[in-house]
N, C-alpha and C positions, 0 to 999 in steps of 0.2 A: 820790691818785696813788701807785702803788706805788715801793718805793725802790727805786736801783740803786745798785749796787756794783761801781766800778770796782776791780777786785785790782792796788796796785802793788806788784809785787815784783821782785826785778833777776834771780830763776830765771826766774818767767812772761814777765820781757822777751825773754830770752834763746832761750828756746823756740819762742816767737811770731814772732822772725827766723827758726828755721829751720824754720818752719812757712810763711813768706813765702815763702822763698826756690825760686824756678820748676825749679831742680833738683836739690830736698832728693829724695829717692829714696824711694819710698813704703813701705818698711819702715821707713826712720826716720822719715818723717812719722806712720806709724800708731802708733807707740810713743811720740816727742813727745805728740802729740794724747791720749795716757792719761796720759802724764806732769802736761801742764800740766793737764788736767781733774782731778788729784788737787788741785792747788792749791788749783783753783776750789771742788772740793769742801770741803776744810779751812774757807773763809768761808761756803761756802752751809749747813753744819750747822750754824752758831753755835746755831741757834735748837733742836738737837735737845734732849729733854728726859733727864734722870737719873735714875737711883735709888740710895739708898745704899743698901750691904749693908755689914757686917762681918765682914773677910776677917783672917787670918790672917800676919802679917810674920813673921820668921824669930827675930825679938825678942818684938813683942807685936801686941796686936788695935791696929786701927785701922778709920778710915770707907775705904771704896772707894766707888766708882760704876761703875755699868751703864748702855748703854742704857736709856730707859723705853719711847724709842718705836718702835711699829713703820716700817719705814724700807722705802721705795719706790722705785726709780729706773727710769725710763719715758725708753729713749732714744728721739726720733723716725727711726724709719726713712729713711733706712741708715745716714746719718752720725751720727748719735746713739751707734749702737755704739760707735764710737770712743771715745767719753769712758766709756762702763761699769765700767770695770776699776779706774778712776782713785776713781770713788765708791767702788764696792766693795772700795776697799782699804781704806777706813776700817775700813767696816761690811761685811765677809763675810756675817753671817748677814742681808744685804739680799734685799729679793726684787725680782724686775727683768720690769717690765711692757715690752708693746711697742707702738709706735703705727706701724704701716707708712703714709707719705706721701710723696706728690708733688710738683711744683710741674705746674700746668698752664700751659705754656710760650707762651700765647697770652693769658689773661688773668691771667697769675702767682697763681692763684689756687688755695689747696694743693686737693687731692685726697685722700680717701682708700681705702687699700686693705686694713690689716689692723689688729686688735686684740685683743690677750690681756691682758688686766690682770687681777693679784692680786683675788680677790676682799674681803680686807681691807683695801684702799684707803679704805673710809669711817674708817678710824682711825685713818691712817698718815701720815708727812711725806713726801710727794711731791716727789722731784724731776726734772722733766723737764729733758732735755738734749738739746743740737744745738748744733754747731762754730758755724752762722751763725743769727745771729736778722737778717736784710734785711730783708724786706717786713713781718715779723711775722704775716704771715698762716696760717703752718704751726703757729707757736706760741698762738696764739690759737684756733688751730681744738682744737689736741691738749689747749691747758685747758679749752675749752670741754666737750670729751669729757669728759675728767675728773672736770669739775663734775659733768656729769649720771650720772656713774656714781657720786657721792657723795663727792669729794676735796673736801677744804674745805682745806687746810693745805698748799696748794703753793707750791713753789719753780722759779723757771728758771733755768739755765746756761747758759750758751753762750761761747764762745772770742773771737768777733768779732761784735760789733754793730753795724748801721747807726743812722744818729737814728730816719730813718724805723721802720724796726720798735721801736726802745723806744717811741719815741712810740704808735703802734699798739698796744703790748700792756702798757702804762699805761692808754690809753684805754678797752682791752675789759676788762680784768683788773689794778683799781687795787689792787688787793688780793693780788697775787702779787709777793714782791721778785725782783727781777733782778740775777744776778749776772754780771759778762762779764771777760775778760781786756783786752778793749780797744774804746774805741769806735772807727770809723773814719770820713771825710769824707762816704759820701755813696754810693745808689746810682746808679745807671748807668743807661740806657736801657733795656735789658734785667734792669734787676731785680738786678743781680751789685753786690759791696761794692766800694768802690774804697776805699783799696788791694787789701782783703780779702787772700784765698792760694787763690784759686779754688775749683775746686765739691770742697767737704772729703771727698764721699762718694768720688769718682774716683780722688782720692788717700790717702785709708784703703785701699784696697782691691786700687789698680791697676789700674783698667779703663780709665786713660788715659795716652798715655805724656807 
């Protein structure tokens, strides 16, 4: 079964309130949302690899480190955007794949509709991101893509978690850890997180008021 990683920190609590909150204003939701995704990020690279060089102090030589690996992030279309910025503050010289997806609003059952990925993905630390892992079904679909395009070393993200979807994408991909800012109670009849912060892409973006 693959691990998860709940992040407690009293910055990501703090955020996650005003990410809750029904009239955070969606310029500061969509800045939150890269803020706390840096967080998430800082735990989700633990595992990235190094290399030393020796570099030059203003005194003497000493050991540094570099990057060793090449580094991926694959947001899931559209709300995935949101957290990009947050990764790639670590790691600027990251390259950033894209999975355009839906939810088909009758069998909650993702859909998809675009894909651009790095072609050096068979060598890279993968990390797919999206504000909500619910059903697990969008996340599951977008590693399963992955896999067959040769990713072997992924990682998932996400802000808010239902059980149902971790449980979900444990079951299809035990071998992918998960990292989330928070879990919450439980979905809905419609598929929505409860508490959650509603549909994250509407409010990145503003196409709802």
């Amino acid at each position: 079964m693959s691990s998860l990683t709940v992040v407690d920190h009293p910055i990501l609590k703090r955020d996650l309130t005003v990410l809750r909150r029904r009239d955070t204003p969606h310029g500061t939701f969509r800045k939150t949302v890269s803020d706390a995704a840096a967080i998430l990020a800082y735990e989700a690279m633990r595992e990235v690899n190094l290399k030393e060089e020796t570099i030059e102090t203003p005194l003497e030589s000493t050991t540094g480190y570099e990057i060793a690996d090449e580094v991926i992030v694959v947001p899931i279309m559209r709300a995935g955007l949101g957290m990009v910025d947050g990764f790639v503050r670590f790691i600027p010289e990251a390259r950033v794949g894209h999975l355009g997806m839906q939810r088909d609003e009758e069998t909650y059952d993702p859909v998809d509709y675009y894909s651009n990925i790095p072609d050096t993905i068979t060598e890279a630390q993968v990390f797919v991101v999206d504000p909500m892992l619910a059903t697990g079904g969008s996340a599951s679909f977008a590693i399963d893509h992955l896999k067959r395009r040769g990713a072997d070393r992924i990682h998932f993200a996400c802000l808010v978690a239902a059980p149902e979807g971790i449980e979900r994408l444990q079951e299809d991909h035990p071998d992918v850890p998960i990292v989330a800012a928070t879990v919450d109670r439980k979905l809905d009849e419609n598929a929505f997180i409860r508490p959650g912060l509603g549909d994250a892409g509407d409010r990145i973006f503003g196409t709802t008021d």
